[in-house]
LUMPANU-785984 format. One record per residue (C-alpha): z, x, y; residue in one letter. Coordinates in steps of 0.001 Angstrom, whole numbers, plus 500000, padded with zeros to 6 digits. Layout:
BEGIN
ZXYA/...
END
This chain:
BEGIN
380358135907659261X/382162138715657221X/379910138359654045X/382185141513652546X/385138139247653217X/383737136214651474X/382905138302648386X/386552139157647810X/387362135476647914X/384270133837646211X/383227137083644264X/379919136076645218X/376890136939648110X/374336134525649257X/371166135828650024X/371093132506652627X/374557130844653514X/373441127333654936X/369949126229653415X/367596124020654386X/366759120635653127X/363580120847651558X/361395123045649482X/358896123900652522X/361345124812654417X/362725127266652066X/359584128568650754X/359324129752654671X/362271131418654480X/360422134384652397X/363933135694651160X/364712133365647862X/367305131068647711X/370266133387645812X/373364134162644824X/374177137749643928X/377562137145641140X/379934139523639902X/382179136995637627X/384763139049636955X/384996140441640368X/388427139218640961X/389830140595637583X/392777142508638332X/393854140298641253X/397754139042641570X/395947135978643765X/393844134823640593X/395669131832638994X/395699132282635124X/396275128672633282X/397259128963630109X/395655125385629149X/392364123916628315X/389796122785631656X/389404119079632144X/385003119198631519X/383417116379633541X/381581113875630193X/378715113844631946X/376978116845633423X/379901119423632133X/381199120672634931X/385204121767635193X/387424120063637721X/387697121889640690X/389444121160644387X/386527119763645525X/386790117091643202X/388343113795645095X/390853112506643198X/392819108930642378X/395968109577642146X/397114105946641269X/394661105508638769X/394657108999637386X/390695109574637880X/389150112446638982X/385395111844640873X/383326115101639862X/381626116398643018X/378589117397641334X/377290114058639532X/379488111663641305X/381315110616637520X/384754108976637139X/386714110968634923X/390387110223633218X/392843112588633557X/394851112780629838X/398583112220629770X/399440115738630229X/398661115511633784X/400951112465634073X/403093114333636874X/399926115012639398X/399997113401642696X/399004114755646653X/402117116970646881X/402601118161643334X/398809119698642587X/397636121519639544X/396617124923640588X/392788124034639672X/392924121599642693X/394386123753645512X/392289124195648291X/392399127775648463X/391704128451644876X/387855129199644527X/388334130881641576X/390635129652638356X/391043131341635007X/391673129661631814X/393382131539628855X/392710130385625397X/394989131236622676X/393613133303619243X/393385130248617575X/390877128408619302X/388791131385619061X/384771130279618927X/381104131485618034X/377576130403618311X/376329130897621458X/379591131309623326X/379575127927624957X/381910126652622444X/385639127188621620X/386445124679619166X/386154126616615732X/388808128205614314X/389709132394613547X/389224131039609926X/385475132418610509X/386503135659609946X/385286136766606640X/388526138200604805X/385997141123603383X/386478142522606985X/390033143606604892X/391469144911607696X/393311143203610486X/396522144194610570X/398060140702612075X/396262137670612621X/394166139091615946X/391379140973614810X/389997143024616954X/386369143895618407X/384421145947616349X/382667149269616950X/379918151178614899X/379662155173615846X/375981156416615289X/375556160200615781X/372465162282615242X/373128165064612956X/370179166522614880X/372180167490617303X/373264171384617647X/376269172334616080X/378130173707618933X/377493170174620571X/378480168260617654X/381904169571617128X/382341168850621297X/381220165510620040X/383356164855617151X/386177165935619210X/385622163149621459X/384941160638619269X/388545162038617218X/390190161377620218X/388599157669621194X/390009156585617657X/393310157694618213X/393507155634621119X/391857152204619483X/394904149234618328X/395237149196615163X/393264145756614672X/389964147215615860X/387180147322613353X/385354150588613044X/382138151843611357X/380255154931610971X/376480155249611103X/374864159034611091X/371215160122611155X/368641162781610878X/365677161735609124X/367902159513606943X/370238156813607861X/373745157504606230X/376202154253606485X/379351155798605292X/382104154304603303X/385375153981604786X/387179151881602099X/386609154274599445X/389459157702599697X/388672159437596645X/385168161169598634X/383088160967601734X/380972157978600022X/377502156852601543X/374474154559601284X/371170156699602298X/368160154586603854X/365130156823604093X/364490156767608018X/360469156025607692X/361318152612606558X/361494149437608572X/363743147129607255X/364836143858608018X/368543142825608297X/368793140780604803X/366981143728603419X/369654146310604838X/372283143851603763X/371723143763600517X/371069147561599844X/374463147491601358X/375262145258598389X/377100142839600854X/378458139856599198X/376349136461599690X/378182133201599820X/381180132264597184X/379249130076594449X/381238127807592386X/380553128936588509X/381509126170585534X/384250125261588154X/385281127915589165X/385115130234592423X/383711133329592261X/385260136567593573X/383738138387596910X/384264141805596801X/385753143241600161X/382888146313601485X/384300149079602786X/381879149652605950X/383579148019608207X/387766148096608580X/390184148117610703X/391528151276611808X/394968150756610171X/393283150313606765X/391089153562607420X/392365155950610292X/392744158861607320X/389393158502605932X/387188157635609383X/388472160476610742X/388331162826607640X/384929161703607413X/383950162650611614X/385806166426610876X/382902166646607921X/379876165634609837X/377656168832610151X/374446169887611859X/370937169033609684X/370173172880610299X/367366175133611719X/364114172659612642X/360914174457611392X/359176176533614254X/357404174487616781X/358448171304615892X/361141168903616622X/363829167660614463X/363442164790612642X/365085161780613640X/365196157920612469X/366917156504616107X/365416153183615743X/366090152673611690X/369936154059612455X/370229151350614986X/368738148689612720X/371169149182609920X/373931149247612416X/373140146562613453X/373107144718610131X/375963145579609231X/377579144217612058X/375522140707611155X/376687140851607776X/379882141060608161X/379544138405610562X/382211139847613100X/383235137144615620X/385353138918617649X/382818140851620023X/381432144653618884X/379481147901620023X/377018149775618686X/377603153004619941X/374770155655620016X/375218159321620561X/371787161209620530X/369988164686621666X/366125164132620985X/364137161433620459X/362998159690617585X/360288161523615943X/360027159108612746X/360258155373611619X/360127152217613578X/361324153385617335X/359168156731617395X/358984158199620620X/356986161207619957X/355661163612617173X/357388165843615593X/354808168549616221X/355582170361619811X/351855170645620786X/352274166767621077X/354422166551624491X/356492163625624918X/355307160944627518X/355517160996631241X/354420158204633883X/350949158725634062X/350240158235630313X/352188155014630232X/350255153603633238X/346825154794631410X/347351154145628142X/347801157128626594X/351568157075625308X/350607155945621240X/353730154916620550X/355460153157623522X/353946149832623051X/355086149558619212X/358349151009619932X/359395148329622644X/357773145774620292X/360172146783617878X/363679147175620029X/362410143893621809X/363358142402617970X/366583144285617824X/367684142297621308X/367222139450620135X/369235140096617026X/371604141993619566X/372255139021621766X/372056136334618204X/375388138013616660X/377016139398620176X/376393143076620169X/376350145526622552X/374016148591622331X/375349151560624346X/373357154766624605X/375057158251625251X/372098160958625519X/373004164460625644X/369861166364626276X/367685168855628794X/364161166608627588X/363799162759627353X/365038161036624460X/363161157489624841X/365730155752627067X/362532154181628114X/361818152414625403X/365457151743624552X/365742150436627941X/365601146685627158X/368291146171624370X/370721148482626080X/370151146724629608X/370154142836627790X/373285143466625928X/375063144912628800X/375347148153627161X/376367151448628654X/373646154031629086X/374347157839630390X/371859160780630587X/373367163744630380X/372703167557629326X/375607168355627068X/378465166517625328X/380727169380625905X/380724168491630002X/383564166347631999X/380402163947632405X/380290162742628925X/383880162503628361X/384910160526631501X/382353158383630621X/382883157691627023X/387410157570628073X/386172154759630725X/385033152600627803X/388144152505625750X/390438152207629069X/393505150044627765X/395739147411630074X/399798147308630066X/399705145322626429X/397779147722624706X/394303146056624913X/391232147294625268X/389708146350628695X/386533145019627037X/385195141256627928X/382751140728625108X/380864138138623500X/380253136526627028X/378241133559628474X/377865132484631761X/376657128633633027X/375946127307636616X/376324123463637065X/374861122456640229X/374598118985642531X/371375117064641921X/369548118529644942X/369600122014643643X/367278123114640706X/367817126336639196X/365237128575638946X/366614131771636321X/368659134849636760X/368026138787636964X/370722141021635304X/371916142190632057X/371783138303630631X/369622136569628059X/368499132475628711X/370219130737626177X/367208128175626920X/369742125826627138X/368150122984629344X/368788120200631121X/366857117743634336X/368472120538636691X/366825123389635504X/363524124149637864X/360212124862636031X/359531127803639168X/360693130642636834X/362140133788638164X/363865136243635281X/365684135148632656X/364746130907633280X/364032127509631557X/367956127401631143X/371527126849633352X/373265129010630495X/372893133095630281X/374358135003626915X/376073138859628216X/377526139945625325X/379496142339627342X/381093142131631154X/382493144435633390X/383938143844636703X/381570145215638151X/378380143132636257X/376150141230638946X/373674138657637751X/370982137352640793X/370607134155640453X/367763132123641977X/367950128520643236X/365085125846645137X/365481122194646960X/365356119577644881X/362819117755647015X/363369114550644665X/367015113693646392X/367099112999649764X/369115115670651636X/371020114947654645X/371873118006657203X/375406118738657811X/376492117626653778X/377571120000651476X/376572120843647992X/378374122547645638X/377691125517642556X/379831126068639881X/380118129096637364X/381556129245634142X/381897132516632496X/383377132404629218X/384372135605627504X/386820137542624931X/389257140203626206X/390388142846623648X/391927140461620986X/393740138150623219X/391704135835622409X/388869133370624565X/388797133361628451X/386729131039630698X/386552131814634562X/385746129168636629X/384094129995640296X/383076126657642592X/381604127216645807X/380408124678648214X/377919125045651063X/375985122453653607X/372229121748654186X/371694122318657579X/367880121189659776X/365179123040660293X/365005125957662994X/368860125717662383X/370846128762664466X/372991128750661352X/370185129600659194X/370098133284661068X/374043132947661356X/374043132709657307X/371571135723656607X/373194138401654483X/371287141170655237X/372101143314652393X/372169140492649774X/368752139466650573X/367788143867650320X/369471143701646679X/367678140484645769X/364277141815646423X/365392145195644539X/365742143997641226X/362594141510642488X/360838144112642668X/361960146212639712X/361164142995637716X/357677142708639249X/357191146442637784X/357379145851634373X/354186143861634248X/352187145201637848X/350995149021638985X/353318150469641582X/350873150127644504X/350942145838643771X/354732145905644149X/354578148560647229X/351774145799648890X/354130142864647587X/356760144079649182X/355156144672652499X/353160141248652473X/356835139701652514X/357833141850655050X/355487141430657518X/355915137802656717X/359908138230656888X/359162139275660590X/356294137306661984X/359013133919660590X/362015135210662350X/360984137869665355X/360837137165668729X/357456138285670151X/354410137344672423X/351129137040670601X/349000140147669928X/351638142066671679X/353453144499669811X/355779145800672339X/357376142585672806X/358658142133669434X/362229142070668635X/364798141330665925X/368388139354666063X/371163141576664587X/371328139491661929X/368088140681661162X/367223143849662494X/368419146182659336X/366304144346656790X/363171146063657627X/365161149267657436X/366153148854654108X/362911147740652668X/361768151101653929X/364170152936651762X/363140150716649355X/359314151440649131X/360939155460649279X/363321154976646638X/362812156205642671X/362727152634641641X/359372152278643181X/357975156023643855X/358859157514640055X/357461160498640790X/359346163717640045X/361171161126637783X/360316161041634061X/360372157499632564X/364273157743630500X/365352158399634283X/363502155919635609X/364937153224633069X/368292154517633792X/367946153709637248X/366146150193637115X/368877148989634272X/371906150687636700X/370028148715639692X/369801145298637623X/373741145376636704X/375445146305640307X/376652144313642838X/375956144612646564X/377440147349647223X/376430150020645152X/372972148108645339X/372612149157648799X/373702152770648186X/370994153153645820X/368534151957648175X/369406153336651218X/372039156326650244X/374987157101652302X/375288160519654538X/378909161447656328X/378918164176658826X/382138166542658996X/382856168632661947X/385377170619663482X/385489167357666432X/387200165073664367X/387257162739661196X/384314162251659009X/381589159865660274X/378295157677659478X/375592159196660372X/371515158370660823X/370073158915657559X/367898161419659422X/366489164994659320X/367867165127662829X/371340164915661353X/371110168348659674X/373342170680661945X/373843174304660916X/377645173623662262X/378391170625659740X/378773169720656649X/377248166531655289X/378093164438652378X/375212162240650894X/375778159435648147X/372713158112646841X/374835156457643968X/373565158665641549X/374032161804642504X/376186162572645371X/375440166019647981X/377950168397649965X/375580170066651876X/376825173103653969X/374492174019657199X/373706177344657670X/376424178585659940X/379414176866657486X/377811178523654893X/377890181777656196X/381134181368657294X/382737180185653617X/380525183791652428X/382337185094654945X/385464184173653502X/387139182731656867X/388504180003654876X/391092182054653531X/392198184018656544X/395596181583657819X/394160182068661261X/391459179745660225X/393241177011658842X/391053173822660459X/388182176089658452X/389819175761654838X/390436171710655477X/386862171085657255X/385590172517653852X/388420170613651546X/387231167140653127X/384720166632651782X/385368167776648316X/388314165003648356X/386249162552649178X/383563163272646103X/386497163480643870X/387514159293644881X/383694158927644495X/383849160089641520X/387355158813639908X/385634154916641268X/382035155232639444X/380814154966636264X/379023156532634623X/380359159668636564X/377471160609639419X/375987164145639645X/377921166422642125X/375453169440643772X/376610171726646156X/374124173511648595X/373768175313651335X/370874174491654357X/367615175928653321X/368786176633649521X/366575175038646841X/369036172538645849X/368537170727649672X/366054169523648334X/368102166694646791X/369476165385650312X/366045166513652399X/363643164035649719X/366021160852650952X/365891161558654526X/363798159812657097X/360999162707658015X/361601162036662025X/360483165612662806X/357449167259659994X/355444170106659905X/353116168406661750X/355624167034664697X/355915168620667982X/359679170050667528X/361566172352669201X/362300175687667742X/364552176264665224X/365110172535664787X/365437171206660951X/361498169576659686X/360846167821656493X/357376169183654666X/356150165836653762X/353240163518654575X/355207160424654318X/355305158035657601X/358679158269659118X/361110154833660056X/359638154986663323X/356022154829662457X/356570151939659750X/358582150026661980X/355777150268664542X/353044149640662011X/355412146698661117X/355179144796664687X/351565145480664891X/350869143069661790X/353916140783662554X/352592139767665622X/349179138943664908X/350362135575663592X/
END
């Protein structure tokens, strides 16, 4: 089965392809019941219909008709495959019969896509689209026609060094040129006040100063703001709200926005052995509020842009004082970090209000130390924000990353899908147990819903208040053991993803997939295994398992369902290890929970804990694909024998006459062995006579470029030669076949490590398997 295949179709991976019929069964199974989704997967594809017409919505358990539905033509009535209820088709679909179908029923239409017009724009909780764009406040003075746009809120730390700033303010110049003229824009800066500045007023660069200590709640920031409260009728007659000027569309305040960026300045020279001051947390808070105040419908962004962390006010990371260092692992695993607990207390708040009004928090850190991405983490990750870690604004890094964001389509949009929301129906014999990703539950209930929680649960409907096409929520499913499940039937999984593009108005995606129950011991059971979904499942399992356990419980977690994993599916003789064997279908998995156990999502060390939160949250949000290359990294060899090719992710591959190309998602590695380097010293790759020379070194170098034009944010290019520090970086992620303290032959590459190598693990692995 070509799972890769199915994915383009489907946009979807099943950990398990045909499931069993009860609960036992599939607790045996040891690999969950899942479905790794990327909604939005097919996006840009000619072969998605887009209906520009309302869903038919079964009255009964709400799901959207679908070609699986069985249909009366005669009659007009549509039977919905999930609760089995008749449903009337209205008189608009008066012209349906077998030969003339509406593209929602054809057979080869998994996936449909509804397009809303402005008008039937919605809010709440984004399972709704029957209010009107009336909801728009007319004190958001700004739209220039009647399709506002998103909103965005620019929050810069004046902290940050001035050479760095103006690289900064260039960019975020440049990002405002670019935005339609209907978008809504606000600026935030900070030190160790909070300025909200002013854009409707001409005359001067007008602000309102908070005092950065203070924690203040979102009616309190409001009304320092002197926002307007409700219109209240007065001896009979309405009063007058007066428009604020915070928040306007660019057409209304290009001059002044951007007069107001050029005049941003540097705080100045910090005081000797100390850190500069800085209110992160209160800056986002009032950002935040004003984005609930003026009560912006449309989808926005708070957009962060930071060098240190915060040293004052709710959100502290660390002291000011330098003799106080900032934390590292081992003090958050002992205690010892005084402000971490507080400080996620307190942006734990700001996700809920995040997810409440439909904001997204993204987080661009320019800095050589932490800046408490850690404890920013969990509002960044739930409101599918963007998060980069960099060392300068003034690199190619920051700017690709910050242009990707405010990429625009043919029309003129911005490719945003905000303000999202995303609901599985399923058939009565499967419950739902939650979902791991960049969602929120929307605790929205109902007898389907399984009280086994995994992630995000007690709900069938998941708020992202931003989506990508690349966004992947797990989701986690069990029997029903109350229906009686035949083998060979089907059942069937529906998701809606509702969402707002640009200012086009309301979206809703429709996906329904159906599968069949098949008996126990099934060969299609093993057929159906998805050997890399099932690795990415257990990833962000595991990741999720890590926020509340010590390392060394997840590490033995993860091996207690591995040597489960194989005892349930090897083939072996009792007590005898030698005998043991895996099907293909199967025989990677231990592999990759290897890599696993290696990788920096479970060993953090030589990773501080921003860089560890930047790698769970990047881990929770990707699909399959890059999934796997953060677990088990890619490595290409490149030779003078031919094209590029795979290679064992081995010290044994290291050749001094190759070059090798390693993609651990995150930072990708051209690493030259010893004789290519000498060679490009050498300077042979200019001399014409070496020709195959100059294009064995340009391969490679290519190929990182298309790596780098497809990923975002932008991953870490380091060039090295064999036995140069920087190997380091591809010799950590190898397999350590041949150690110091192998036999080896001389001159042969070794790995200074303790670690057990693929061979011993897998060997340690068939010793427990088999003891039954």
């Amino acid at each position: 089965m070509d799972f890769i295949e199915l994915e383009g179709i489907e946009g979807l991976r099943w950990s398990w392809n045909s499931w069993p019929t009860s609960k036992s069964e599939a607790t045996s199974l040891v690999i969950p019941l899942s479905i790794m989704c990327t909604p939005l997967a097919l996006m840009e594809s000619s072969e998605l219909p887009v209906l520009e017409y309302e869903p038919l919505i079964c009255i009964k358990c709400g799901a959207i008709l679908n070609p699986y539905a069985r249909v009366d033509y005669q009659s007009k009535i549509w039977h919905c495959p999930f609760c089995h209820n008749r449903n009337g088709f209205p008189k608009s679909y008066a012209w349906i019969g077998e030969n003339n179908l509406p593209a929602e029923l054809f057979p080869t239409y998994s996936a449909v896509e509804y397009q809303y017009q402005f008008s039937n724009l919605g809010g709440g909780n984004g399972l709704s689209s029957s209010s009107s764009s009336s909801s728009i406040p007319s004190m958001l003075a700004g739209a220039v026609d009647s399709k506002p746009g998103p909103a965005f809120v620019f929050v810069v730390d004046l902290c940050t060094p001035e050479d760095e700033l103006r690289a900064l303010k260039n960019e975020l110049l440049h990002v405002i040129s670019l935005l339609p003229e209907n978008t809504l824009v606000g600026l935030v800066t900070f030190d160790s006040m909070v300025r909200v500045h002013d854009l409707g007023f001409a005359d001067c660069n007008r602000v309102v100063l908070f005092q950065g200590s203070r924690d203040l709640s979102s009616t309190q920031i409001q009304q320092l703001l002197q926002f307007p409260t409700m219109k209240q009728p007065y001896l009979g007659k309405t009063t007058v709200v007066q428009k604020q000027g915070f928040l306007l569309a660019v057409s209304n305040c290009e001059f002044v926005v951007t007069t107001a960026i050029e005049e941003i300045c540097s705080s100045g020279i910090v005081a000797r052995g100390h850190r500069s001051l800085r209110a992160t947390g209160t800056a986002i808070s009032v950002a935040v509020a004003l984005i609930e105040g003026c009560t912006v419908k449309t989808g926005s962004r708070v957009m962060v842009f930071t060098s240190g962390p915060a040293t004052i006010g709710p959100g502290i990371v660390v002291e000011s004082d330098c003799s106080y260092s900032i934390r590292n692992h081992q003090e958050l695993i002992n205690g010892y970090a005084p402000f971490f607990e507080k400080s996620c207390s307190f942006y734990k708040k700001i996700t809920q209000r995040l997810c409440d009004a439909s904001v997204v928090l993204d987080l661009f850190a320019c800095s050589l130390d932490q800046v408490g991405a850690a404890e920013l983490k969990a509002p960044v990750e739930r409101s599918g924000g963007f998060m980069m870690l960099g060392e300068v604004f003034d690199s190619e890094h920051f700017k690709k990353c910050l242009r990707h964001l405010f990429k625009c389509d043919s029309n003129g949009n911005l490719k945003m899908c905000l303000d999202a929301s995303i609901e599985v129906v399923t058939t009565n014999d499967v419950k739902i147990c939650g979902a791991l990703g960049p969602c929120v539950s929307l605790r929205k209930r109902n007898s389907l819903v399984s009280d086994n929680e995994i992630g995000e649960a007690s709900t069938n409907a998941w708020k992202l208040c931003s989506l990508t096409n690349k966004t992947c929520i797990a989701f986690f499913f069990e029997v029903n053991d109350s229906q009686k499940v035949e083998p060979g039937s089907a059942f069937f999984v529906q998701f809606i993803t509702r969402y707002r593009y640009g200012a086009t108005g309301i979206r809703r995606r429709v996906t329904t997939v159906a599968r069949r129950w098949v008996g126990k011991n099934s060969p299609e059971i093993s057929a159906g295994f998805d050997q890399e979904a099932a690795a990415a499942v257990m990833g962000r399992l595991a990741i999720d398992r890590a926020e509340s356990h010590f390392v060394r419980d997840v590490i033995r977690w993860l091996d207690d369902n591995l040597i489960r994993f194989a005892s349930q599916f090897g083939d072996y003789i009792q007590e005898d290890p030698s005998s043991f064997r895996l099907s293909s279908n199967f025989s990677l998995y231990p592999q990759f929970m290897y890599y696993l156990r290696r990788s920096q999502f479970i060993n953090v060390f030589n990773s501080s804990p921003d860089e560890t939160a930047f790698f769970t949250l990047m881990l929770n949000r990707e699909g399959v694909v890059g999934s796997m290359i953060m677990i088990q990294p890619t490595l290409f060899q490149y030779s003078f024998e031919g094209p590029p090719i795979p290679v064992l992710l081995d010290i044994c591959s290291v050749s001094p006459d190759v070059i090798l190309l390693f993609d651990s998602y995150f930072y990708v590695v051209i690493h030259y062995g010893s004789k290519v380097a000498q060679w490009r010293k050498l300077g042979y790759h200019k001399d014409p006579n070496h020709e195959n020379f100059r294009k064995l070194l340009e391969a490679p170098e290519l190929d990182v470029d298309q790596l780098i034009a497809e990923r975002m944010p932008v991953p870490k290019v380091i060039r090295c030669d064999q036995h140069s520090s920087q190997a380091r970086f591809l010799l950590a992620k190898l397999n350590p076949s041949v150690t110091h303290n192998s036999k080896y032959a001389d001159g042969s590459e070794i790995i200074f490590t303790d670690d057990v190598s693929l061979q011993v693990f897998m060997d340690h692995l068939q010793e427990l398997a088999v003891r039954g």
